[in-house]
N, C-alpha and C positions, 0 to 999 in steps of 0.2 A: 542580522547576519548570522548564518549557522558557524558552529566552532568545529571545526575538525574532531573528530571521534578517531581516533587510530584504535578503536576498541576490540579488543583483543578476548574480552572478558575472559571470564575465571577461565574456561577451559584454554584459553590460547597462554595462560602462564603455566597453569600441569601442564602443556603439552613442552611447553618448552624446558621446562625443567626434567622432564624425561627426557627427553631428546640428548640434555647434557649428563644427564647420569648414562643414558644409552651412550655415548661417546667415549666417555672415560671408563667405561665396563666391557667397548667390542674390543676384541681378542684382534684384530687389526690395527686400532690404532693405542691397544695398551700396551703391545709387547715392542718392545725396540729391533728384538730380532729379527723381524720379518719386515725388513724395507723392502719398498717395491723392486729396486733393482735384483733383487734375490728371488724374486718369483718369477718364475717360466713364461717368453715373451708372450704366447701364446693365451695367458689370465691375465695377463698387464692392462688390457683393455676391459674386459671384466669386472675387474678390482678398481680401474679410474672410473669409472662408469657407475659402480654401486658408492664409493666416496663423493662423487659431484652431482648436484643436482642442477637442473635449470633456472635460473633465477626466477622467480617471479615475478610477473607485468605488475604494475601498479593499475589499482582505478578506484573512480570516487564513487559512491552510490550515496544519494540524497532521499531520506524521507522526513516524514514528520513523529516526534515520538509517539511511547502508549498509545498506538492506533493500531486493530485488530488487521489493517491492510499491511502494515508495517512486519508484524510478527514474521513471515515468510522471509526475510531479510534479515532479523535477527537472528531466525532459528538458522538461516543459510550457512552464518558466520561458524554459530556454536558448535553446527557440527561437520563442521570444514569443509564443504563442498566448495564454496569458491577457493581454497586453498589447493582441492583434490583437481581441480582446471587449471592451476598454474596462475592463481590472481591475487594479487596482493591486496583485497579490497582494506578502503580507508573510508569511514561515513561523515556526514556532515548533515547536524538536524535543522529544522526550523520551524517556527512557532506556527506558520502557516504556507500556503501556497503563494502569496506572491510573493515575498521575499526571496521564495527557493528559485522560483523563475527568472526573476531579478538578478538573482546570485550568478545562475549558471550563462544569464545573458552579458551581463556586464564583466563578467571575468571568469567566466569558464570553469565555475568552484566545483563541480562535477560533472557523469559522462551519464549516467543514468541515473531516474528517480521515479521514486513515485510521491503521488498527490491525487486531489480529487478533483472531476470533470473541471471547476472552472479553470483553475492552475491551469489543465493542460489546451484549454481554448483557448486562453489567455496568450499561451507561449507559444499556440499555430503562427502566431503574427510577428513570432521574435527567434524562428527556427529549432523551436521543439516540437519536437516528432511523438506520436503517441503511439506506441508498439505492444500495450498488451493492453488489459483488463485487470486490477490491482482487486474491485472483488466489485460486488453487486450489494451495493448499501442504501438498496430503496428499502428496506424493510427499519433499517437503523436511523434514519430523516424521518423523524416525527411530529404529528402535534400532538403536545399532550397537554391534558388540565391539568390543575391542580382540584381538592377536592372540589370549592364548589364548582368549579367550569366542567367536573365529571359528571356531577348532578344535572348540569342544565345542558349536558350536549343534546344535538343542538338544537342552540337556540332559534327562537323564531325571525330575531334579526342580529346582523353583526355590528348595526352601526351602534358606534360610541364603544363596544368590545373592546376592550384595550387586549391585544396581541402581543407577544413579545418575544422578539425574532429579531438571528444574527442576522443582518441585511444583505441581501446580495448572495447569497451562501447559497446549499444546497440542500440545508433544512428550511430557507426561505421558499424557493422550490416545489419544496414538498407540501409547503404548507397553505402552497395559493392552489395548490393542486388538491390537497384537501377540502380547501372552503369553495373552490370552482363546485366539488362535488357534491356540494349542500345546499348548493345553489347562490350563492353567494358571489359577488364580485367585489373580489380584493383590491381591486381600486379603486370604489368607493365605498365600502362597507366598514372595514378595518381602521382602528386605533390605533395603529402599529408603537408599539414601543421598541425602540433600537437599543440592542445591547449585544455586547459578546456574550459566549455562555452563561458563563458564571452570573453574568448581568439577568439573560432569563432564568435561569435558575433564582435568583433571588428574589427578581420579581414575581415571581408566581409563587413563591414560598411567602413573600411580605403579603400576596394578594392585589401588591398592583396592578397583577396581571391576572387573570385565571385560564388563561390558552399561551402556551407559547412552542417557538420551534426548540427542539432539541435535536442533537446526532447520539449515536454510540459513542463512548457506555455513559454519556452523560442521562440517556433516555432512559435506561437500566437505574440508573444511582440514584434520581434525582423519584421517579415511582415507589422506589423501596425506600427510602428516607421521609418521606411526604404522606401519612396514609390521608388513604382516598384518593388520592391521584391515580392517574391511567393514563394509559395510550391512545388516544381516541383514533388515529389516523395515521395512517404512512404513506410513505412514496408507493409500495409496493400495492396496498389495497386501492389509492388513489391514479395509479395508472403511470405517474411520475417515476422513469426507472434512473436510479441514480449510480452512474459506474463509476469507480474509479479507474484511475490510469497509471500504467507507467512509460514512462517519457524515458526520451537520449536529444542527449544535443546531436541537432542534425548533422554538424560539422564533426565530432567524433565518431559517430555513426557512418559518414564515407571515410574518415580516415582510420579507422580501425574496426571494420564491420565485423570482422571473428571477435573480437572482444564483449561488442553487444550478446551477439548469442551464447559465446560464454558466462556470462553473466544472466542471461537468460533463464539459460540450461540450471546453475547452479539454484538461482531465487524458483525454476519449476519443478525440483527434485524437492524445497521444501514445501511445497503447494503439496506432491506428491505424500511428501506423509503427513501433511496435516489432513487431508484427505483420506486418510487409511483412518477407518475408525478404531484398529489396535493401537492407535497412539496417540489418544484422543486423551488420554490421562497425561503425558509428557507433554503431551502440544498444550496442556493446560498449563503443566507446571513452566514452560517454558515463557507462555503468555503473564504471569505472574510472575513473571525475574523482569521480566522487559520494561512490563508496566511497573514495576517497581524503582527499576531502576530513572526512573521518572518522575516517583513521588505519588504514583498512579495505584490506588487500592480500590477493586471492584470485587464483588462478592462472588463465590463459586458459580452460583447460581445466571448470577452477570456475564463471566466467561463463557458458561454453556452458552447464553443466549448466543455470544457473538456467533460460538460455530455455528449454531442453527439456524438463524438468518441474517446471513453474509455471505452467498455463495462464492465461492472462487473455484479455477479454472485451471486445468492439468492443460498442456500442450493443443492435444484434440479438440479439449473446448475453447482453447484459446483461439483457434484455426476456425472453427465452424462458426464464432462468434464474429470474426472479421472476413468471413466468404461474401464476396462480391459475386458470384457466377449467378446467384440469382437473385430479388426481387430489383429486377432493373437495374445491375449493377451495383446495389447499396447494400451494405450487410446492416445487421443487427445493431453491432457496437457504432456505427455511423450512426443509422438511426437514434439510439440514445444519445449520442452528444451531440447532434446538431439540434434533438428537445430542448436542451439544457441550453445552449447556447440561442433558443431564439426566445429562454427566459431570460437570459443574458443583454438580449438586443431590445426586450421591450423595456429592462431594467436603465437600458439606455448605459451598460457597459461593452458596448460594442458598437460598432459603424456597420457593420455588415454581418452577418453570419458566413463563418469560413467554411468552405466546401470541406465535408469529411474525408474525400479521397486526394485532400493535400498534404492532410498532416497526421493522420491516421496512414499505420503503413501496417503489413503482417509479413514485411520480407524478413525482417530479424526471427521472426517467429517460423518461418519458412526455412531460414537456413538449420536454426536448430535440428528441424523435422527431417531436413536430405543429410545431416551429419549423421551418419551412423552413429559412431559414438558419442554424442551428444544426446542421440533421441534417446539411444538405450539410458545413457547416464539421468535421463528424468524423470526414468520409470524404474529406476533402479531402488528395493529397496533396502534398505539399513536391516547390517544383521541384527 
């Protein structure tokens, strides 16, 4: 179960502590002399209007720490844009997707989140909604050897190959989509060794393994700590495109649908500067506070990788990415997760494959776009 974050970080205490020296310093509420009733009726509303502000809405936003998808979310906080819409965000982490879906099903622990494609196929069946594209992480779902499985790629057969891959995941994925392309069939050729990361990381470092699935930055960390190891394969070269997503519970999404796209708007204004390549040095520094604050330490070098392939999505290409008008109806991002999800149904975690135009929507993404000040506010940038 995730823990409530009320995280405010370092910027949210200077900002608050200005705020109270700004209080005790304005020439309005330091001087006793000048009570309201002594100012000309005509400023009276003026003067309550600059003292009151609107309360702020409360909302939950759900991700997973130290993930390169996540950072948009952190950096949202840091530099106050869901504050600059009026929202009190509160966050709550978790160690992976199904928990968070779990979470938001059984008791409602937040309104929006992100996670990656399986999470949100998983939660078409339990009323969560997938409303945007969180990044394009076929490039970051890897197989990679350790040295000798770099020496011998590939080989001439995989059977007896011991493999070692998180199961079920989206580097599993990637990685039958790899060996499909070697010719290979992953259901009878493969040794599979079953582990979480850290598990494949070890085993290809003991040599139990010499092929395993990795994701970012463990694909990054685990190359640079191992010589002779490499990357032999991605989702991206192997044809497997791996999206992530961000979700709303559906039932907050009709009851509070300005909310969604506020929240929208705020988490697209930091897509917007991380996309600006003039802040590409902050957006780094900002990705090393996040990931730290996590326990999470990857190399300069590591960081660049993630901007460079991890695409993510300003507004437009959020829209053009979920356009149904044309190939028959189906957009793009359908297409990618119903790939993913009929890896899902042969993996035999699914009964069916869910139609993508039930639980894939781009009306939240839609209202952003006809909000004037919302659209401006995503393209808006930071002095």
């Amino acid at each position: 179960m995730g823990a409530t974050q009320r995280r405010r970080w370092a910027y949210r205490s200077w900002r608050f502590a200005a705020l109270l020296a700004g209080t005790t310093t304005s020439s309005f509420a330091g001087s006793p002399s000048h009570r309201l009733e002594e100012v000309p009726a005509e400023q009276q509303e003026k003067l309550l209007q600059g003292t009151q502000q609107e309360p702020k809405i409360p909302v939950t936003i759900s991700y997973q720490p130290a993930l390169y998808w996540a950072l948009p979310i952190y950096l949202a906080d840091q530099r106050g844009y869901f504050d600059e819409l009026g929202l009190d965000a509160s966050f709550r982490t978790y160690p992976s997707g199904g928990p968070q879906v779990n979470d938001a099903v059984e008791n409602q622990a937040w309104d929006v989140g992100g996670a990656g494609s399986v999470p949100c196929i998983l939660g078409s069946f339990q009323g969560i909604e997938t409303v945007g594209i969180s990044n394009d992480e076929s490039e970051g779902n890897a197989l990679v050897g350790n040295a000798a499985g770099t020496v011998s790629w590939p080989p001439a057969s995989m059977v007896g190959v011991p493999v070692a891959i998180t199961p079920d995941s989206t580097g599993h994925y990637a990685v039958e989509a790899c060996l499909a392309q070697q010719g290979f069939d992953p259901e009878e050729d493969d040794a599979f060794v079953l582990a979480e990361q850290g598990g494949v990381m070890e085993a290809m470092a003991k040599g139990d393994a010499i092929y395993g699935s990795l994701w970012a930055p463990n694909t990054y960390h685990f190359v640079e700590e191992n010589k002779g190891a490499s990357v032999l394969c991605h989702g991206k070269s192997a044809g497997a495109t791996v999206p992530g997503g961000i979700m709303v519970r559906r039932a907050f999404g009709e009851e509070r649908p300005e909310l969604v796209a506020k929240i929208l708007a705020a988490w697209l204004r930091a897509i917007g500067y991380m996309l600006n390549r003039k802040n590409r040095a902050k957006s780094i520094e900002y990705m090393k506070e996040f990931y730290a604050l996590n326990g999470v330490e990857i190399s300069y070098s590591a960081m660049q990788q993630e901007f460079e392939t991890r695409p993510i999505y300003d507004l437009d290409g959020q829209l053009e990415l979920m356009d149904r008008s044309t190939y028959n109806g189906v957009s793009v991002l359908d297409e990618w997760f119903t790939n993913v999800a009929t890896f899902m149904l042969k993996r035999g975690n699914l009964d069916a494959i869910p139609d993508a135009s039930g639980y894939i929507t781009s009306k939240y993404m839609e209202m952003v776009k006809a909000d004037e000040k919302l659209n401006e506010f995503t393209r808006r940038e930071d002095p």
